[in-house]
MDAnalysis code that builds the backbone (N, CA, C; Angstrom):
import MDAnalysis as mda
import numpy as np

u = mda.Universe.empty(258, n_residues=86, atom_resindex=np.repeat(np.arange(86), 3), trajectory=True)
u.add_TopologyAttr("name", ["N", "CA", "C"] * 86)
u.add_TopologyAttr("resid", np.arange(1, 87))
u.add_TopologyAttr("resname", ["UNK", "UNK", "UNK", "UNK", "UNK", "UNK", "UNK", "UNK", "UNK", "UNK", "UNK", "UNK", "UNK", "UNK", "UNK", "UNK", "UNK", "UNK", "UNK", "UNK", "UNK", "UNK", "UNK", "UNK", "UNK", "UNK", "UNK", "UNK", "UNK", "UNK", "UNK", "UNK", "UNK", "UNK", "UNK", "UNK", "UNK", "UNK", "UNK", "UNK", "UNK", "UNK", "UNK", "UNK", "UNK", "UNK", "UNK", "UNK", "UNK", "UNK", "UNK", "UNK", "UNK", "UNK", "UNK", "UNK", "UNK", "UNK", "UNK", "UNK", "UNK", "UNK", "UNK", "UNK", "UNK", "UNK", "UNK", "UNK", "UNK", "UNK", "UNK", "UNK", "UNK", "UNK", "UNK", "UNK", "UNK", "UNK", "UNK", "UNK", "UNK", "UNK", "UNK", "UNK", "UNK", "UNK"])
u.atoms.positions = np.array([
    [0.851, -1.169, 0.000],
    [0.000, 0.000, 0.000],
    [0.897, 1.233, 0.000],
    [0.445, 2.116, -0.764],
    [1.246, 3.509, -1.168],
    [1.087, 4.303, 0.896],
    [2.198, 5.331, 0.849],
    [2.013, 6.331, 2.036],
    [1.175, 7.217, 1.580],
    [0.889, 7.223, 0.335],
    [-0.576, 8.148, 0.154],
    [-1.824, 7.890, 0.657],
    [-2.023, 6.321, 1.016],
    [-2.950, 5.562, 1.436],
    [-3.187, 5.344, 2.551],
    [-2.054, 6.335, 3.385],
    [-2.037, 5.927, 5.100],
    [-2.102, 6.968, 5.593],
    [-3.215, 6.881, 6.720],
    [-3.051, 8.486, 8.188],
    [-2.688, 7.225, 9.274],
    [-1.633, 8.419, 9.999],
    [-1.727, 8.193, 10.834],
    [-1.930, 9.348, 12.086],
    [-2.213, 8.559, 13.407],
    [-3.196, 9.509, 14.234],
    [-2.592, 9.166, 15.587],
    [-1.927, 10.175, 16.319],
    [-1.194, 9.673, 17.489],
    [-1.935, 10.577, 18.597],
    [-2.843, 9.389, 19.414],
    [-3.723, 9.937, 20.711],
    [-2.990, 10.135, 21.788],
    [-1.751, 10.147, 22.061],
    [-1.027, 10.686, 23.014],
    [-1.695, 12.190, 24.011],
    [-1.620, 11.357, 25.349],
    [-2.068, 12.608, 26.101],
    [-3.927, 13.221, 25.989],
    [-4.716, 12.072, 25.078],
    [-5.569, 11.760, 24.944],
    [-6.312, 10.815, 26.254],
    [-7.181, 11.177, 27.239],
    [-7.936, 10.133, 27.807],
    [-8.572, 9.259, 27.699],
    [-9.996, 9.501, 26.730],
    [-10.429, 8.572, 26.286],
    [-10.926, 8.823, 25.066],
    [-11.849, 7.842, 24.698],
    [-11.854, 7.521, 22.829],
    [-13.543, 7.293, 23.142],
    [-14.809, 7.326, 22.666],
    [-15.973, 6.666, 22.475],
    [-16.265, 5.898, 21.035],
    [-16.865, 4.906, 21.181],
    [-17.062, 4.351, 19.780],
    [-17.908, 5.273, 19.127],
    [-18.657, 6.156, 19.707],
    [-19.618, 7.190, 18.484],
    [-18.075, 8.347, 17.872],
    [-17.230, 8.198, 18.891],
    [-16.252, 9.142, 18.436],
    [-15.282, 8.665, 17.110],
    [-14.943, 7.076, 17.627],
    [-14.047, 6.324, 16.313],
    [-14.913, 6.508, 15.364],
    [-16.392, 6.358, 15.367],
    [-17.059, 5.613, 14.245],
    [-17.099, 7.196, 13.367],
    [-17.304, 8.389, 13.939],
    [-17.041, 9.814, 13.255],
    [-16.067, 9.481, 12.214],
    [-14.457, 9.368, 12.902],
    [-13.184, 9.228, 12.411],
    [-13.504, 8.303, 10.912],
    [-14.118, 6.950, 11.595],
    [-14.111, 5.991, 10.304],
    [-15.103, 6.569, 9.337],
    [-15.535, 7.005, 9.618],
    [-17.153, 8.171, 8.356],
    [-16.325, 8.473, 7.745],
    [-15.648, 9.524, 8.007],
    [-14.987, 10.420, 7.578],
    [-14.034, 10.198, 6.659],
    [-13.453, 8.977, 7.136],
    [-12.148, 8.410, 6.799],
    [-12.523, 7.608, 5.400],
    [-13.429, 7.009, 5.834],
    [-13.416, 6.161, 4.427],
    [-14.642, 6.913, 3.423],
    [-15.338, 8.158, 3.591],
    [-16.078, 9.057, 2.744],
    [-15.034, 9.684, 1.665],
    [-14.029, 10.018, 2.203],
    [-12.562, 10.436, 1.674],
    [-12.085, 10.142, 0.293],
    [-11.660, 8.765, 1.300],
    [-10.675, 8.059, 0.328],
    [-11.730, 7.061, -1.139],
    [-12.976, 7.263, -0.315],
    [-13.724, 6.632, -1.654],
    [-14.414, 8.007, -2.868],
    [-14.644, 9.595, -2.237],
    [-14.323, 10.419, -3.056],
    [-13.196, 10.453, -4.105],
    [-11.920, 10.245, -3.328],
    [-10.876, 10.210, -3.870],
    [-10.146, 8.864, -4.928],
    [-11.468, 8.358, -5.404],
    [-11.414, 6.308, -5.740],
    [-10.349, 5.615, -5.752],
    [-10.063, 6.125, -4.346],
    [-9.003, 4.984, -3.648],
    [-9.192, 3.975, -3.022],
    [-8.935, 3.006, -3.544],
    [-9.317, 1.250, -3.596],
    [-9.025, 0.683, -2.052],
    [-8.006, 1.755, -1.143],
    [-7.676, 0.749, -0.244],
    [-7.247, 2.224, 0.618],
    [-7.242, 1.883, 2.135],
    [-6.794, 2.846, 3.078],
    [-6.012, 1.957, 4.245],
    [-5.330, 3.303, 4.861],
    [-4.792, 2.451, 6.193],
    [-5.181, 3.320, 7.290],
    [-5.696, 3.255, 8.410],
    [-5.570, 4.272, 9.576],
    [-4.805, 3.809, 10.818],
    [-3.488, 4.484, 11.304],
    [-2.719, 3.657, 12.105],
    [-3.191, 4.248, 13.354],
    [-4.058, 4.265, 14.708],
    [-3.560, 4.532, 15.776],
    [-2.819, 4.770, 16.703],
    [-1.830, 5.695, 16.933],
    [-0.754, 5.462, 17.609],
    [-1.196, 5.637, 19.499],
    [-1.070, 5.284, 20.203],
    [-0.996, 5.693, 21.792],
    [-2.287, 5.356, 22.226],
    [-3.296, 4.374, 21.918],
    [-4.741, 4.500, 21.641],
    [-5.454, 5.236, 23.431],
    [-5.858, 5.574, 23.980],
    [-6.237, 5.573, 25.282],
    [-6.636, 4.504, 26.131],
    [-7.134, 3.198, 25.196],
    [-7.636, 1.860, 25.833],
    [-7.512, 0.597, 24.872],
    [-7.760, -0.470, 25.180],
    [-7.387, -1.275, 24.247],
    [-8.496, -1.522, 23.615],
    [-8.194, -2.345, 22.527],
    [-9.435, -2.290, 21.799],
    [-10.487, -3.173, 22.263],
    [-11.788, -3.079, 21.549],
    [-12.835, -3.601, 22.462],
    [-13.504, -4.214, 21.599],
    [-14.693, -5.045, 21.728],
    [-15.337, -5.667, 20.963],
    [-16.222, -4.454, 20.191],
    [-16.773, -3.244, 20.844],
    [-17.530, -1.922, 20.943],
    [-16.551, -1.588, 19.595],
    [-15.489, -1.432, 19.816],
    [-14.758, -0.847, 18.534],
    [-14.919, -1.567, 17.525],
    [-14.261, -2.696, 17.604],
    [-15.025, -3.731, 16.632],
    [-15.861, -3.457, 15.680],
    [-16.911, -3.474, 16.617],
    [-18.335, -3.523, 15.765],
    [-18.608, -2.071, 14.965],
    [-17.953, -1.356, 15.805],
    [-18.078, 0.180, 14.750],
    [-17.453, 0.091, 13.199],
    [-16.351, -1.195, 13.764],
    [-15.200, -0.746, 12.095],
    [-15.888, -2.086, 11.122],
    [-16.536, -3.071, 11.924],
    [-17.188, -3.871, 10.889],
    [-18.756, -3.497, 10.065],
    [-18.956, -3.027, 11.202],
    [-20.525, -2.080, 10.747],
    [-20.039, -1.178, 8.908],
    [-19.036, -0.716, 9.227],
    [-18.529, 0.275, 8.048],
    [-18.051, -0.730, 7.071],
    [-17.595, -2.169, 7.033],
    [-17.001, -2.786, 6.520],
    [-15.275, -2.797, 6.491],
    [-15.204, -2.543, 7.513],
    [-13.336, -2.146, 7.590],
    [-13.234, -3.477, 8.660],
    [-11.714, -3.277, 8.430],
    [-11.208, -4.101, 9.557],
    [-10.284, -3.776, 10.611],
    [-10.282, -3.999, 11.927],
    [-9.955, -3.302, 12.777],
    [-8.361, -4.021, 13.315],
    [-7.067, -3.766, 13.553],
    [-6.812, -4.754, 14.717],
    [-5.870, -3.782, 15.664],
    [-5.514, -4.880, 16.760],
    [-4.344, -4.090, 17.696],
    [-3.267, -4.886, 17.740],
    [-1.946, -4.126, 17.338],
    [-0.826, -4.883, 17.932],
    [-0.606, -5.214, 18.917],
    [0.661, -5.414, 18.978],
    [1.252, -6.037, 20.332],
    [1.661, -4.471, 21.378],
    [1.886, -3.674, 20.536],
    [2.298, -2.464, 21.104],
    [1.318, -1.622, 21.344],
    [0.157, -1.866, 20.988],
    [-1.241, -1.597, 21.656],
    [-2.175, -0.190, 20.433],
    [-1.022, -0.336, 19.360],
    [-1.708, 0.451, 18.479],
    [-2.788, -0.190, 17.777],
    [-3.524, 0.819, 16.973],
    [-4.666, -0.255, 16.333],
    [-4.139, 0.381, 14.688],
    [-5.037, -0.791, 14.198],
    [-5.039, -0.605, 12.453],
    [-6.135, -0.756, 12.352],
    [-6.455, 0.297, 11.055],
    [-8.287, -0.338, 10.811],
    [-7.359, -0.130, 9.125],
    [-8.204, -0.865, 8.564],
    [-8.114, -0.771, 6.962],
    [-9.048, -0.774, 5.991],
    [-9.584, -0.708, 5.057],
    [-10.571, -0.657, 3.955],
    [-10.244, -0.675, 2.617],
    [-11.162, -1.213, 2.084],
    [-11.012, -1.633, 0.734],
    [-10.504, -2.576, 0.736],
    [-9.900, -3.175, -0.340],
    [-9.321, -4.468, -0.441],
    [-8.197, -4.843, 0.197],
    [-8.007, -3.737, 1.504],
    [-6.716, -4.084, 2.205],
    [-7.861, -4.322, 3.330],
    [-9.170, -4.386, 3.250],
    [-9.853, -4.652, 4.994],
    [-10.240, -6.203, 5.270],
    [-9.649, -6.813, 4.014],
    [-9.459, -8.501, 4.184],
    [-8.544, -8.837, 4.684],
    [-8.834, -9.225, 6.132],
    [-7.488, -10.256, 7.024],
    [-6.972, -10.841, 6.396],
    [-5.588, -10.925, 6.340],
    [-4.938, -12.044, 5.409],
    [-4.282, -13.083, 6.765],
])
C-alpha cells in the first residue's frame, strides 16, 4: 500500500476515545478516500487511550473495515481491499 494511502493519528495525552467518536473518524475516513477512488486505506492509531474492544469492533465492521491491535497496543483499521485479514 502507497504512504498516500495511510493516516496516521497519534492519541497521546488523549484520555479517552468513544465508539460514536471512532465511528465519526471511520465516516470520515473512508467518505474520503472513496471520493478520492481509492481502492484501499490504512488508519494507524498510535498511543490509543484503551485497548481495543469488541464496541470498537463492531463500529469498524458495521462500516465494513477491519480493525486490529498490535502487540504495542496500536490499532489498524483498513478498507477496501486491504480490509481482508490475510
Amino acid at each position: 500500500m502507497s504512504v498516500a494511502n495511510e493516516i496516521v493519528l497519534d492519541f497521546s495525552g488523549i484520555d479517552a476515545v468513544t465508539p460514536s467518536f471512532v465511528d465519526e473518524i471511520l465516516a470520515m475516513l473512508d467518505k474520503s478516500f472513496r471520493r478520492a477512488k481509492r481502492d484501499q486505506f490504512r488508519l494507524l492509531l498510535l498511543n490509543p487511550p484503551t485497548r481495543l474492544s469488541s464496541k470498537f469492533s463492531a463500529v469498524a465492521r458495521g462500516r465494513g473495515l477491519h480493525i486490529s491491535e498490535s502487540e504495542g497496543g496500536a490499532w489498524t483499521v483498513t478498507g477496501g481491499s486491504a480490509a481482508i485479514p490475510s
